[in-house]
C-alpha beads as a LAMMPS data file, in Angstrom:
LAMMPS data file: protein, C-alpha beads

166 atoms
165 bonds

1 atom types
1 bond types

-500.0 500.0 xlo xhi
-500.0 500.0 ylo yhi
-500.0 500.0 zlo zhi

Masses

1 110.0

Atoms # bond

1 1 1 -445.781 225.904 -236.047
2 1 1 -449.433 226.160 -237.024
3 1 1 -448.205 226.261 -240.929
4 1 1 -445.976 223.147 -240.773
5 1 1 -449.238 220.700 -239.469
6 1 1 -450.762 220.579 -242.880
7 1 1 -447.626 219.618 -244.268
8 1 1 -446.745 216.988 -241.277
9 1 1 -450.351 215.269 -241.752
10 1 1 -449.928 215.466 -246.193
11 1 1 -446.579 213.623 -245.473
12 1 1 -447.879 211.026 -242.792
13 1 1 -450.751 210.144 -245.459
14 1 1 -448.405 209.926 -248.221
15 1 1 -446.600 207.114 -245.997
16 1 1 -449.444 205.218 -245.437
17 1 1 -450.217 205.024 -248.910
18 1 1 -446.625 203.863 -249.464
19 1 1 -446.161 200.863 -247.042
20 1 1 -449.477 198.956 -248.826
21 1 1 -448.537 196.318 -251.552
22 1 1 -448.129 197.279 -255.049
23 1 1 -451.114 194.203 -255.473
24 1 1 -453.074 192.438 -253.264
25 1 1 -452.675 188.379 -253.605
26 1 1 -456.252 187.715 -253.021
27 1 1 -457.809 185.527 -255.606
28 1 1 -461.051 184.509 -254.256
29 1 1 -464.392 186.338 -254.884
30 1 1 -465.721 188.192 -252.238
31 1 1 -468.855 186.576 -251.349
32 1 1 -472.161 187.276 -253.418
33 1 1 -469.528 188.767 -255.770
34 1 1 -470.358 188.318 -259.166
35 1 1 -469.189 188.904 -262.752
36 1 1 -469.977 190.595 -265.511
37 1 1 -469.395 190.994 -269.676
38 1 1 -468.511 194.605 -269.322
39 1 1 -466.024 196.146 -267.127
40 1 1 -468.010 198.369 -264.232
41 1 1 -466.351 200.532 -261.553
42 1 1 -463.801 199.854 -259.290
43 1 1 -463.454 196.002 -261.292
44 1 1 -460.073 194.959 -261.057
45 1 1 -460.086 191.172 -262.691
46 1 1 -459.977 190.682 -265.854
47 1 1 -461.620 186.931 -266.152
48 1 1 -460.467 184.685 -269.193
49 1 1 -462.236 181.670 -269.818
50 1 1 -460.779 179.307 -272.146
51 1 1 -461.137 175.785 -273.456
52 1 1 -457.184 174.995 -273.736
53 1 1 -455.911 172.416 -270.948
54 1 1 -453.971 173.990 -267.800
55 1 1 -450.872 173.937 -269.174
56 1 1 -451.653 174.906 -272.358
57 1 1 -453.640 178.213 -270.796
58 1 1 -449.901 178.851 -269.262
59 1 1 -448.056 179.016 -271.946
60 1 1 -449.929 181.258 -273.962
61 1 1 -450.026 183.308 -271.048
62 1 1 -446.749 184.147 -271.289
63 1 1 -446.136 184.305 -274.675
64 1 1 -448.529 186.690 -274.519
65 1 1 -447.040 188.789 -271.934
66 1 1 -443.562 189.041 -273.495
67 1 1 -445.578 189.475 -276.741
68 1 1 -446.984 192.793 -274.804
69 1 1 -443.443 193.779 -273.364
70 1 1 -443.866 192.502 -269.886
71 1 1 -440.854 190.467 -268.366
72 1 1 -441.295 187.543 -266.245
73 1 1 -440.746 187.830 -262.537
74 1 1 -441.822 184.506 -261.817
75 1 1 -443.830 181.404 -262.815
76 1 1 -445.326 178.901 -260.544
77 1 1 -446.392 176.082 -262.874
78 1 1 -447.953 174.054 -259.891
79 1 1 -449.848 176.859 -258.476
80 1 1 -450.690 178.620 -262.029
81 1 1 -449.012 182.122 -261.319
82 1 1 -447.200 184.041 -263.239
83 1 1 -446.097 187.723 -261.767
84 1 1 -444.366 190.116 -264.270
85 1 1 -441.818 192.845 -263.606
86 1 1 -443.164 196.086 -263.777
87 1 1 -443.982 197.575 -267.737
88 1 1 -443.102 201.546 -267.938
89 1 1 -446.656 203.313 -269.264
90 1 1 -445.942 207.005 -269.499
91 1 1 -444.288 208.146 -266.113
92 1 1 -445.917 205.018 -264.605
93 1 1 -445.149 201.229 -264.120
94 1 1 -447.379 198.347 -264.387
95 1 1 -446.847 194.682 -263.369
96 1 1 -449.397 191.704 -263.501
97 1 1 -450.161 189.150 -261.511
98 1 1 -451.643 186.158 -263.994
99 1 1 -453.573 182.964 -262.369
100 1 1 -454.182 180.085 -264.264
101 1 1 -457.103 177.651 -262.371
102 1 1 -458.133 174.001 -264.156
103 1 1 -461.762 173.354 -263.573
104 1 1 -464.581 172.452 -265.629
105 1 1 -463.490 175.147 -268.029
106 1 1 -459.443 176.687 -267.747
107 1 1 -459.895 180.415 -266.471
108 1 1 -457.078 182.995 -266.324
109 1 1 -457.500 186.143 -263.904
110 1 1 -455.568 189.253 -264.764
111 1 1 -454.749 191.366 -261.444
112 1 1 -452.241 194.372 -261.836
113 1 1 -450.992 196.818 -259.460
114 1 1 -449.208 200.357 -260.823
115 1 1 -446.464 202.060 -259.315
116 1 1 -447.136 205.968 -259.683
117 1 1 -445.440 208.624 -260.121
118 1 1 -443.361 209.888 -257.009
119 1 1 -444.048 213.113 -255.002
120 1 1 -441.016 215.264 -253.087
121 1 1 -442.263 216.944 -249.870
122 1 1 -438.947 218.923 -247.670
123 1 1 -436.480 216.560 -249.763
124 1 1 -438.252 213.555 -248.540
125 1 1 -439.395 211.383 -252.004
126 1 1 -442.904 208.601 -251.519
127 1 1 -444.084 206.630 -254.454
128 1 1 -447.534 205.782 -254.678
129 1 1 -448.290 202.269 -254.935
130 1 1 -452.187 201.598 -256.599
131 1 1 -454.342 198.652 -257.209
132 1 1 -455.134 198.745 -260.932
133 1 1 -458.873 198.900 -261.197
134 1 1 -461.712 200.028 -264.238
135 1 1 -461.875 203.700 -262.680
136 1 1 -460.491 207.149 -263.778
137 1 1 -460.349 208.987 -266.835
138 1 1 -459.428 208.089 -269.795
139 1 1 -455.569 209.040 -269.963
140 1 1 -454.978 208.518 -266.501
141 1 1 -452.597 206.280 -264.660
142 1 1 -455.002 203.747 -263.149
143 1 1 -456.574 203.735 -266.706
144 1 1 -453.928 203.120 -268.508
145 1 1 -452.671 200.074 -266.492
146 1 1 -456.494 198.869 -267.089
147 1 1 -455.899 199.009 -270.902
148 1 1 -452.550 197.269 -270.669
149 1 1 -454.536 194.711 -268.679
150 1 1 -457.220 194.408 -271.315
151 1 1 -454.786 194.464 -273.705
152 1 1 -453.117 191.283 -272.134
153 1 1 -456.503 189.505 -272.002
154 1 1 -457.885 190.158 -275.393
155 1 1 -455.018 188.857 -277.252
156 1 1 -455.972 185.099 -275.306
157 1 1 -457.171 183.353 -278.913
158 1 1 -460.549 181.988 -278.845
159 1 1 -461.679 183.190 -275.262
160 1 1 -464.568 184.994 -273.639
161 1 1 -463.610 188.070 -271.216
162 1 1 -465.711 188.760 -268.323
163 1 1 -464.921 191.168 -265.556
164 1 1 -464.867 190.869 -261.638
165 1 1 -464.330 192.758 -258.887
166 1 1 -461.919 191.436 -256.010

Bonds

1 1 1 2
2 1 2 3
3 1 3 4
4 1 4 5
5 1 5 6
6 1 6 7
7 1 7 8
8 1 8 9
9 1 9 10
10 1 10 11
11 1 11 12
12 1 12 13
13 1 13 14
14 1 14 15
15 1 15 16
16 1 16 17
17 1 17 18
18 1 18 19
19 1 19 20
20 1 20 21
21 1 21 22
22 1 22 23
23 1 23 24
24 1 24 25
25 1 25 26
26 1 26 27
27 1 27 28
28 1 28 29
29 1 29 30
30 1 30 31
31 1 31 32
32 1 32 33
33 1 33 34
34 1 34 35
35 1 35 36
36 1 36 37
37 1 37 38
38 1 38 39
39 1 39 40
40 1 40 41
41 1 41 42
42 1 42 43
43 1 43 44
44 1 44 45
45 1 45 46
46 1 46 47
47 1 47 48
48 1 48 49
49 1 49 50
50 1 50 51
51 1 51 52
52 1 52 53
53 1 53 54
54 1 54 55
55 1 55 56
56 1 56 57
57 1 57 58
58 1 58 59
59 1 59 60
60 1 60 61
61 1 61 62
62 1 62 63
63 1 63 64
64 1 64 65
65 1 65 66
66 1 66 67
67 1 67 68
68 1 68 69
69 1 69 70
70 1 70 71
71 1 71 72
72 1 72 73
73 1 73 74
74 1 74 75
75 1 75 76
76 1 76 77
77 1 77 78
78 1 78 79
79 1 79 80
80 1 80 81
81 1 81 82
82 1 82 83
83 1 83 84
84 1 84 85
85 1 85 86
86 1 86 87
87 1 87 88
88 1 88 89
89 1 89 90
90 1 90 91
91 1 91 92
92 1 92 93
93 1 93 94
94 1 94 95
95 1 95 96
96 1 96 97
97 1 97 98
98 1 98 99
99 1 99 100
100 1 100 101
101 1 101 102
102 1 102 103
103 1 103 104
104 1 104 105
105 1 105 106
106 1 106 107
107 1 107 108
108 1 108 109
109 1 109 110
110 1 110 111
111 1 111 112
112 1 112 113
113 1 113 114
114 1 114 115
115 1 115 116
116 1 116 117
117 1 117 118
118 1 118 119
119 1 119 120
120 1 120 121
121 1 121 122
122 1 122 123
123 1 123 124
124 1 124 125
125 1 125 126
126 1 126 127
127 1 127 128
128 1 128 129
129 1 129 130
130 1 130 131
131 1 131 132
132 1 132 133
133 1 133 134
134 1 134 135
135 1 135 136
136 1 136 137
137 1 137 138
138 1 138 139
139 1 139 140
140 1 140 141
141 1 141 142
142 1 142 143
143 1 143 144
144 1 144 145
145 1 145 146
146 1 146 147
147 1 147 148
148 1 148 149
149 1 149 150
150 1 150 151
151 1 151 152
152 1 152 153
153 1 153 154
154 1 154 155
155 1 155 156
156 1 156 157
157 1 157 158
158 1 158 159
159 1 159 160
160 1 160 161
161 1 161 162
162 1 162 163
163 1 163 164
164 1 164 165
165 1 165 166
């Protein structure tokens, strides 16, 4: 009995970590939060800023993200979101979630969340779900869907890239 407790609490963790979202939908700032021109630990917005109009912003948005291989899941031209379908990065899967905001100057934020790789414990199967974020070594899963991220935003022609944590 005392042998199968380790395994009973590894598995109850594991499905925690499975019922969270594959991305938060949390746009705003946290307060006092701040950006910055190069990415820093645990950022996980990528921050375009951009003089086209609104729509024009969209648009190259996704061009940009079929461009890179990502499919659309949907697009919300009122509320300026675009969410992809998730983008197979070796043994992983990454998906976007784009926001277009008019202002003063057009900015686009670049959230993703990755869908790990699975783990079997007694024939019972859990994916891990992760908030992509500028952490982890180069190579790694959480990395990786950074770069693809990056990827995304420095293809934007004509823009400055700044970086913000969420």
């Amino acid at each position: 009995m005392k042998k199968l407790l380790p395994f009973a609490l590894l598995f109850a963790s594991f499905s925690c970590i499975s019922q969270e979202p594959m991305y938060t939908n949390s746009w705003e700032l946290n307060p006092g939060g701040s950006t910055h021109e190069a990415p820093q630990k645990k950022d996980n917005t990528i921050i375009i800023q951009t003089s086209d109009s609104y729509e024009e912003a969209l648009r190259n948005m996704v061009a940009i993200l079929t461009d890179k291989g990502f499919g659309m899941q949907t697009i919300d031209k009122e509320l300026g979101v675009i969410t992809t379908t998730g983008k197979g990065i070796r043994g992983s899967e990454v998906a976007l979630i784009v926001q277009v905001r008019d202002g003063e100057t057009t900015t686009v934020h670049i959230r993703g969340g990755l869908d790990g790789s699975s783990m079997t414990i007694y024939g019972v199967t859990e994916d891990a779900k992760y908030n992509v974020e500028y952490r982890g070594m180069k190579g790694s899963p959480i990395m990786r869907g950074w770069e693809e991220m990056y990827n995304v935003a420095k293809n934007y022609p004509g823009a400055s890239i700044t970086y913000a944590s969420k």
